[in-house]
C-alpha positions as MATLAB code, in Angstrom:
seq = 'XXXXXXXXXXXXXXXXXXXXXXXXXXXXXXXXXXXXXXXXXXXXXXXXXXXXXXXXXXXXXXXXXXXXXXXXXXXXXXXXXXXXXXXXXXXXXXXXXXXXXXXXXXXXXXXXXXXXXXXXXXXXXXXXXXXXXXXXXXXXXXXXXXXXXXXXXXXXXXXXXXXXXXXXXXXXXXXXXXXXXXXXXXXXXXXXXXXXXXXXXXXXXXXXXXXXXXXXXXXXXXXXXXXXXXXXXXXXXXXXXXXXXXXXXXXXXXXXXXXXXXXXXXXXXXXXXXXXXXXXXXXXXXXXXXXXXXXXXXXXXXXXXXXXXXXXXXXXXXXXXXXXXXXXXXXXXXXXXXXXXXXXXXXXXXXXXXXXXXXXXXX';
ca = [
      12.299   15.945   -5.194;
      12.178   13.872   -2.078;
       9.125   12.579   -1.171;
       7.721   13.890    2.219;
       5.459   11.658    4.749;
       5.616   13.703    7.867;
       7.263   16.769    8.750;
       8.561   16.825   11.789;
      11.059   18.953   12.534;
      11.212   18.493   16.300;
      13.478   15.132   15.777;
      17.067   15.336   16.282;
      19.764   13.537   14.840;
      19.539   11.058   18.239;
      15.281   10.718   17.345;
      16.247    9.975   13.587;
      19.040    7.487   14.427;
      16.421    5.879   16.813;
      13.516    5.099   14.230;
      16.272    4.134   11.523;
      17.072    1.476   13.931;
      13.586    0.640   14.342;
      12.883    0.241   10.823;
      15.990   -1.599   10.337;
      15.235   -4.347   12.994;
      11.229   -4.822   11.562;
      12.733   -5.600    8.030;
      15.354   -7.469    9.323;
      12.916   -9.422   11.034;
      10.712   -9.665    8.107;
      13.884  -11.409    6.385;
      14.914  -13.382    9.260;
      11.346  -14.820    8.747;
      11.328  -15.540    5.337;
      13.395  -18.294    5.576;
      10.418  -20.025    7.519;
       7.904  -22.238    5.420;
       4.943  -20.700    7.205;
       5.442  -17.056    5.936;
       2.420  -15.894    3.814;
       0.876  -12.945    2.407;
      -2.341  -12.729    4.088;
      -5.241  -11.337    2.724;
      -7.043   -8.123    2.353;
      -3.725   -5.749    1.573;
      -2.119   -7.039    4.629;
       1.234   -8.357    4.315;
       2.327  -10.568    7.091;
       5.176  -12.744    8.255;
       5.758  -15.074   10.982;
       5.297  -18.683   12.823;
       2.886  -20.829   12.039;
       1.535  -20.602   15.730;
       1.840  -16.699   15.380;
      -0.779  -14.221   16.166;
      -3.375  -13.324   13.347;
      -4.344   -9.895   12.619;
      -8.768   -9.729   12.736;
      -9.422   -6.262   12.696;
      -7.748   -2.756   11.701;
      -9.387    0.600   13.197;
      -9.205    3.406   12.856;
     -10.459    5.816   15.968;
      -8.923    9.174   15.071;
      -6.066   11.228   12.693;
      -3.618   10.148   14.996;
      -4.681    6.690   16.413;
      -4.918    2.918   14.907;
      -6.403   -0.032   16.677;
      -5.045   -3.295   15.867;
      -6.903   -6.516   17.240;
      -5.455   -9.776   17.004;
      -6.294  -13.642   17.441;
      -4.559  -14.016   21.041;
      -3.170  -11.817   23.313;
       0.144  -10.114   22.628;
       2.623   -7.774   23.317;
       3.744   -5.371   20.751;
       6.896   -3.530   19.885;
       6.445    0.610   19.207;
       6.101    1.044   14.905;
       6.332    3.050   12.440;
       3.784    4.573    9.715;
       4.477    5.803    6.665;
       2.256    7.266    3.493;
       1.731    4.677    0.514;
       2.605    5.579   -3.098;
      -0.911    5.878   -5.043;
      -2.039    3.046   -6.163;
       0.419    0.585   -3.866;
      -0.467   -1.983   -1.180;
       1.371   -2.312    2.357;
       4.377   -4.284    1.900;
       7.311   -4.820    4.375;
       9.580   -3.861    1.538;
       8.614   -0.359    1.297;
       9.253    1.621    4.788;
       9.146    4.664    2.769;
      10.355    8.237    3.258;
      10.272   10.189    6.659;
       8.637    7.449    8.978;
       6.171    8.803   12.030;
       7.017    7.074   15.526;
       3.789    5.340   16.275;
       4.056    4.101   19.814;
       1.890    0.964   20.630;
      -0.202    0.548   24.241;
      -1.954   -2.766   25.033;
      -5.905   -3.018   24.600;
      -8.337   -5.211   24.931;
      -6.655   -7.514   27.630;
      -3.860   -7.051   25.379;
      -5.816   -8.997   22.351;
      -5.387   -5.582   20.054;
      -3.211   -2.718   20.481;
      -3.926    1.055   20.376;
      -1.021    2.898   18.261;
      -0.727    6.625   18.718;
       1.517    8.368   15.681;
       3.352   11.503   16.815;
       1.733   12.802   13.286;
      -1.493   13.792   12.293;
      -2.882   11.508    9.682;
      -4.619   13.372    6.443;
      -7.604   13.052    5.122;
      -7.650   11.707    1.375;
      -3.982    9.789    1.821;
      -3.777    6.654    2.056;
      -1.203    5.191    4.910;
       0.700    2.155    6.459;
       1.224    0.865    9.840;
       4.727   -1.310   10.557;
       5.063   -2.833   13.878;
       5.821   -6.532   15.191;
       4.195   -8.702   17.849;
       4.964  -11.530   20.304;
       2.752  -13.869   22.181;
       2.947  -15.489   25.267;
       5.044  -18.371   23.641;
       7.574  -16.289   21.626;
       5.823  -17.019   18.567;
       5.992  -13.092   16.785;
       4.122  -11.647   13.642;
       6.182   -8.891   11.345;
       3.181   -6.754    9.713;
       2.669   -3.882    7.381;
      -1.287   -2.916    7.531;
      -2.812   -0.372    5.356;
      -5.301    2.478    6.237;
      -6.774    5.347    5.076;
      -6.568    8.413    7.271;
      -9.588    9.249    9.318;
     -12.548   10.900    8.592;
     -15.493   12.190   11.044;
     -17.394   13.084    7.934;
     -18.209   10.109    6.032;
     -21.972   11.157    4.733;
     -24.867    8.631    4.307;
     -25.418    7.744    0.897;
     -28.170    5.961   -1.139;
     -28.265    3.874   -4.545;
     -30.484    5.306   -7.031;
     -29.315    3.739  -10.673;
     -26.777    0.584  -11.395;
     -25.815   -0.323  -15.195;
     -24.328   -3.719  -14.835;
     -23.214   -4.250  -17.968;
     -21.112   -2.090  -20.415;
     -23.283   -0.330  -23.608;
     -21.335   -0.626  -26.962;
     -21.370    1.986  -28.969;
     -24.407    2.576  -31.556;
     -23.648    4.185  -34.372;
     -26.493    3.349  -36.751;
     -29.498    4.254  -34.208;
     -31.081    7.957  -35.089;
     -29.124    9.264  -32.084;
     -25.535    7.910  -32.392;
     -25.168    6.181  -29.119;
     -21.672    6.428  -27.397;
     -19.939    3.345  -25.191;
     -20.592    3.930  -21.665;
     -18.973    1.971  -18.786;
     -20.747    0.330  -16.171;
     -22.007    2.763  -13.368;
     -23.653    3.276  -10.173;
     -25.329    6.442   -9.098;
     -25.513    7.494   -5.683;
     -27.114   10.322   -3.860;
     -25.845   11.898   -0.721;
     -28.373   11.703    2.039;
     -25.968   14.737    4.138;
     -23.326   16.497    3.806;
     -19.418   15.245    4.264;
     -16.457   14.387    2.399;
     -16.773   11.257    0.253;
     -13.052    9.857    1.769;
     -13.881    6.450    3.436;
     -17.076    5.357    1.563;
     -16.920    2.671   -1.021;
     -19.003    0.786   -2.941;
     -18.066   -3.152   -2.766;
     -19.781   -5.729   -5.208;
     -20.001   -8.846   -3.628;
     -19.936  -11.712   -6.034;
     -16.731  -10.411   -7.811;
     -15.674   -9.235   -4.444;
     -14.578   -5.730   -5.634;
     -14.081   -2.773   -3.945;
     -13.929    0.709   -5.282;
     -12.763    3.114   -2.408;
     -14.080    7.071   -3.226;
     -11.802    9.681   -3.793;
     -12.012   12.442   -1.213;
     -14.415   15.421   -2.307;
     -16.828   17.705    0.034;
     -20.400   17.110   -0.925;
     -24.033   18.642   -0.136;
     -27.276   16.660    0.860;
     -28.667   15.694   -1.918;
     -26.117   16.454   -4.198;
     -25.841   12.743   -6.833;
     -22.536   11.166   -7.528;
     -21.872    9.215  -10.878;
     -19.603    5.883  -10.060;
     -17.852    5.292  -13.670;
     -15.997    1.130  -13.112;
     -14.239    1.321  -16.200;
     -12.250    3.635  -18.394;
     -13.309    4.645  -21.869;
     -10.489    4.870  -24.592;
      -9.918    8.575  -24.496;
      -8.456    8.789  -20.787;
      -8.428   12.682  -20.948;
     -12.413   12.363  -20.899;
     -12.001   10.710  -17.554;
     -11.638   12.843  -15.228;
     -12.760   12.795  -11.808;
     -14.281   15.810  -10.405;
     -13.017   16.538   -6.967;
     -13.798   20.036   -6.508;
     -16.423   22.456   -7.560;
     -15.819   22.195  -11.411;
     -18.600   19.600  -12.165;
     -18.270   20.468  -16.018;
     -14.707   18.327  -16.195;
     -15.611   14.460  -17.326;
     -17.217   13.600  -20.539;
     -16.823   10.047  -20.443;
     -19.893    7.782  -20.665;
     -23.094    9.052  -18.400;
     -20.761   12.116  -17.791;
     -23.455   15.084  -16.622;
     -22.778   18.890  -15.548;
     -25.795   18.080  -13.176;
     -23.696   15.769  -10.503;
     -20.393   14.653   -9.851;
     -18.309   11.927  -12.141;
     -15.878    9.899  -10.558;
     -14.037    7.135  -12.552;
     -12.249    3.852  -11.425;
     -10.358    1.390  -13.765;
     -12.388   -1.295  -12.741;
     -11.049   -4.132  -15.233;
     -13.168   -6.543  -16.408;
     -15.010   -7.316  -13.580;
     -17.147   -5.454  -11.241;
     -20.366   -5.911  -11.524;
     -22.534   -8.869  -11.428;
     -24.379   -8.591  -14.642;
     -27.288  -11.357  -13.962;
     -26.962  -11.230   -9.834;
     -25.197   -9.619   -7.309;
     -25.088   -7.558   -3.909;
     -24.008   -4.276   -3.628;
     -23.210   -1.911   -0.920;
     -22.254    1.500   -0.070;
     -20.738    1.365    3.089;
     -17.679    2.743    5.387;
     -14.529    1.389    4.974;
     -13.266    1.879    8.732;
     -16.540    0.742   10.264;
     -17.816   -2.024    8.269;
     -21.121    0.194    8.282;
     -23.849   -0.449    5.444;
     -25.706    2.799    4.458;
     -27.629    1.268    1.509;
     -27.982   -2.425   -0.167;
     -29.099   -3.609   -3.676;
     -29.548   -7.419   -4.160;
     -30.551   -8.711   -7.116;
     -30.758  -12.253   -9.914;
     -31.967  -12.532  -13.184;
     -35.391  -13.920  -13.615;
     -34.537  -16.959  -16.180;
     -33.372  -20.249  -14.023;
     -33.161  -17.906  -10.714;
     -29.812  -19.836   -9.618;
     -26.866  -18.345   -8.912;
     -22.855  -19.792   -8.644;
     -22.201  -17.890   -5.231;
     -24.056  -17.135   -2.065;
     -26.354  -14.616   -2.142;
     -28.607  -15.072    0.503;
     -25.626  -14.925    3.002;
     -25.094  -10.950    1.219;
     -28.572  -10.172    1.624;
     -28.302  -11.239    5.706;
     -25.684   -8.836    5.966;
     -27.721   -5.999    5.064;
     -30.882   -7.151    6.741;
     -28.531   -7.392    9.717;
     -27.789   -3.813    9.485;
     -31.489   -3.284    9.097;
     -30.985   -1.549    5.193;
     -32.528   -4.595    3.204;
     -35.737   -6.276    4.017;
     -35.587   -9.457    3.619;
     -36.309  -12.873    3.638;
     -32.227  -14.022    2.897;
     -33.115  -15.861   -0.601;
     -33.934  -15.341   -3.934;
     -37.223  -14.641   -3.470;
     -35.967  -11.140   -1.399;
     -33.832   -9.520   -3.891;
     -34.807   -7.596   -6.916;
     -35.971   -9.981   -9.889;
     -33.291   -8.635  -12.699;
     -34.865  -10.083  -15.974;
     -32.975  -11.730  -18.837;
     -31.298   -8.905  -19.986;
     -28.168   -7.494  -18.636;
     -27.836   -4.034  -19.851;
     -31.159   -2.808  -18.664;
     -30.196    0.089  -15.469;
     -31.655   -1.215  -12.090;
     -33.604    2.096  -11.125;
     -34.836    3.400   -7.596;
     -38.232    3.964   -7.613;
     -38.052    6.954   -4.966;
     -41.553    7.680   -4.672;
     -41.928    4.238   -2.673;
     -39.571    4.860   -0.483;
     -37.849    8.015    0.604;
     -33.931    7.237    0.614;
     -32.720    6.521    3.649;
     -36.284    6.788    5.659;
     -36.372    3.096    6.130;
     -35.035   -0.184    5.004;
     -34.917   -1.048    1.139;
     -36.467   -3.740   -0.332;
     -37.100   -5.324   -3.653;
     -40.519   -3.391   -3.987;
     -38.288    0.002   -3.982;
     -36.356   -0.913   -7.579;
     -37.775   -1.505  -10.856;
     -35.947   -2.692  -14.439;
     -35.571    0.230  -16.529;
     -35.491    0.395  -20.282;
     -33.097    3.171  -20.459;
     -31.491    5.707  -17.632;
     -33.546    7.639  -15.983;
     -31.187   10.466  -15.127;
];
């Protein structure tokens, strides 16, 4: 079975021949390039290729299902591109132009430091997509790039931390009430309703991001964030629609939603860290939790610079140190609990008074 990106069954053989030719000249140019010592991968999924005077890519937008705003270092001009849908669970790569490319054609922005592409397709929501294009500035240096985004969505609800489990629990099987393993987690609560596509939760010190699957979801409605597979995958199972009876794995409930990521073996910060649910596109913080363990109160990394970010978006009340986050305690597999009666979620900006160290779950 072929594997479809777009439909579009307005092109003729002239239209197809056209973005075949397009496609062909960005990857030749991608291999032209690679004969040049400056070619890098560059970070945050975004492959790129080019000079080492060439135009950086700062920012990726994007403003609607069928539009992507590109800003880069200097001004440019820009060839038309292509996009195409990624393969779950692959990055952008120039390699891969895919199936059934969209024509996305490319209009100067921004005094021509970004550029505003237009896709003769509708993006859709919960797929993940690339952008392929090239770019020249005023000197002839030009940049080859494949960019990744997900497809757009108006929806993205507010969301709010109410429990994080750090570290994972082994398994007890001596205590009165045989205790099973449970991953790390993070439960959230949905502030309004919208379709979870977009958010993701991103733990800074191990600099991990854990994009959400798209699923519709009610105002108040609380969302279990599983980081790390038990052994029996078929427990696992991430509950998209309205069957909330499907996972089993770890703090698995019939009560909210389970969602699961293969996190690896990190993700959390288990003695300090700063997390954030926020929106992918927009760089927008709904909710912060910042916290170090009491014993030495040091930490290898920066958090004070984490905490700024979300006093900057006004969702953490500072001051930007130590003495503004949550003190954690010694132990690392005691939950980090919201204490909601403090603080209704969302009302106001968090703060270290609004969380307390838990001796077990309280959900």
């Amino acid at each position: 079975m072929k594997r479809e990106i777009f439909k579009n069954p307005e092109l003729g053989p002239g239209e197809i021949a056209k973005y075949v030719l397009l496609a062909a000249l960005i990857v030749a140019g991608a291999l032209a390039c690679a004969f040049h010592s400056s070619c890098q991968l560059s970070s945050q999924g975004i492959q790129a290729l080019g000079a080492e005077e060439s135009p950086k890519i700062e920012a990726v937008k994007v403003i609607d299902s069928r539009t992507v705003k590109v800003s880069f270092s200097k001004e440019v001009s820009a060839s038309d591109g292509l996009v195409t849908k990624l393969p779950q669970g692959k990055g952008a790569s120039l390699d891969a132009l895919g199936e059934n490319p969209a024509a996305a054609k490319a209009e100067p922005s921004d005094e021509g430091k970004s550029v505003v592409y237009t896709f003769s397709q509708k993006s859709r929501l919960g797929e993940r997509y690339q952008l392929f294009s090239q770019i020249t500035d005023a000197r002839g240096n030009s940049l080859t790039f494949a960019v990744p985004f997900d497809a757009y969505n108006g929806r993205v609800p507010a969301c709010a931390l109410v429990e994080v489990q750090p570290k994972k629990m082994k398994e007890n099987a001596k205590s009165k009430k045989r205790i099973a393993a449970e991953s790390p987690y993070v439960i959230i609560q949905a502030l309004e309703d919208g379709n979870l596509f977009g958010l993701e939760l991103y733990c800074a010190q191990n600099n991990a991001s854990f994009p959400l699957s798209p699923a519709e979801v009610k105002a108040g409605e609380k969302i279990a964030l599983h980081l790390k597979h038990t052994e029996n995958e078929k427990e696992c199972a991430s509950e998209l629609g309205d069957n909330l009876a499907l996972a089993k794995s770890g703090r698995a409930s019939d009560a909210w939603r389970d969602l699961y990521f293969d996190a690896g073996s990190d993700c959390i910060g288990g003695t300090n860290d700063a997390i954030f649910l926020r929106d992918r596109n927009t760089g927008k913080i709904f909710d912060a939790l910042t916290y170090y363990t009491a014993s030495g109160g040091k930490t290898t990394w920066n958090l004070a610079a984490e905490i700024q970010k979300a006093i900057d978006q006004n969702v953490w009340k500072g001051p930007a140190a130590l003495e503004g986050a949550v003190q954690k305690g010694t132990s690392e597999k005691k939950p980090l609990t919201r204490v909601t009666a403090k603080n209704a979620l969302g009302a106001k900006a968090a703060s270290k008074d609004d969380w307390k160290v838990a001796e077990k779950s309280v959900y």
